[in-house]
Structures are given as structure tokens and as C-alpha cells.
C-alpha positions as CSV (number, residue, x, y, z in Angstrom):
1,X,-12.8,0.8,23.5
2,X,-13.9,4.1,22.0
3,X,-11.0,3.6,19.5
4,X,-12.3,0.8,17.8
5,X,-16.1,2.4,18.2
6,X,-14.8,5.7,16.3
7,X,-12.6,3.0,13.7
8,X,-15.5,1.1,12.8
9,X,-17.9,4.0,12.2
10,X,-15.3,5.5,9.9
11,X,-14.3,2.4,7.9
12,X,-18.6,1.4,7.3
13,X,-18.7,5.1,5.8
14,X,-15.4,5.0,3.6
15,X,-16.8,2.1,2.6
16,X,-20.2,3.0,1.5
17,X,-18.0,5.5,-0.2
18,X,-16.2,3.2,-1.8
19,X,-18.7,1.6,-2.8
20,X,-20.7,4.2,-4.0
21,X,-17.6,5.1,-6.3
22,X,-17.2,1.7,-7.0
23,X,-20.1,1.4,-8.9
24,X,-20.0,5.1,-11.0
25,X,-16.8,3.8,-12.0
26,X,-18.3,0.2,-13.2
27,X,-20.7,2.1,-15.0
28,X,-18.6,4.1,-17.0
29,X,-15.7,2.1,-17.6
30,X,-16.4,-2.1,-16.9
31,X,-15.8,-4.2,-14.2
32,X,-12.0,-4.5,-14.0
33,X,-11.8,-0.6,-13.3
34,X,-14.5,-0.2,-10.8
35,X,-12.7,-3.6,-8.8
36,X,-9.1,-1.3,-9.4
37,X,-11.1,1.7,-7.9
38,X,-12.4,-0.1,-5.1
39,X,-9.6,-2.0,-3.4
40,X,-7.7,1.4,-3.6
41,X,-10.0,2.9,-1.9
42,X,-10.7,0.2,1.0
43,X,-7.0,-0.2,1.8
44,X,-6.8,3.8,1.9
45,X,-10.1,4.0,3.9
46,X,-8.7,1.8,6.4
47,X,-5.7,4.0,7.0
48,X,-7.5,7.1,7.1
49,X,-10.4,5.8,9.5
50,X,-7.6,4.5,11.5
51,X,-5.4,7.9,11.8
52,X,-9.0,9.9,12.1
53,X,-9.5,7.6,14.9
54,X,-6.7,7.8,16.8
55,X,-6.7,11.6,16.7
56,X,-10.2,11.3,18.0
57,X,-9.3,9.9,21.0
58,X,-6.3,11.4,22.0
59,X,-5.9,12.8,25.0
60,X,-6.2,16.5,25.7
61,X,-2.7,18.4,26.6
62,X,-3.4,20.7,29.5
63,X,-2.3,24.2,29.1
64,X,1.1,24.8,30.5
């Protein structure tokens, strides 16, 4: 259960980050980047939040 806690507080940051980036990008160069920018970064945000969580929660080796 902590898994999925520590996944879904990384993926709602990525993707205020995302976000965030999202809409510099709009700014600066139109729509059809900014949309580019921001499905990149979701689908990587995802994968990230979900390796980051799963090191998170991993159990602790003892020393040998």
C-alpha cells in the first residue's frame, strides 16, 4: 500500500512539473510544441515516479 501512496505523490509532482513546463514551452513556441513537451514528459514522469517508488519501499538488506 505504501507503494502506490509514494507513486502517486511522485506522478501529482512530475506532473505539476510537467505542466509547469508545458506551458513556458506554449509560450515561447505555440501549442503543438508545448502538447510535444508535455506527453514526453508524463509518460517519463510515470516511469520515474514508479522506479523512485519502488526503491522507496524496498526492503532493507541486513548486514551480513
Amino acid at each position: 500500500m505504501i507503494l502506490i501512496i509514494w507513486y502517486v505523490i511522485f506522478v501529482a509532482i512530475g506532473d505539476v512539473l510537467a505542466y509547469l513546463v508545458g506551458l513556458m514551452v506554449e509560450r515561447v513556441w505555440g501549442s503543438y510544441p508545448s502538447m510535444v513537451a508535455f506527453i514526453v514528459m508524463y509518460f517519463f514522469v510515470l516511469w520515474v515516479a514508479w522506479v523512485l517508488s519502488v526503491r522507496i519501499t524496498e526492503p532493507r538488506r541486513a548486514a551480513a
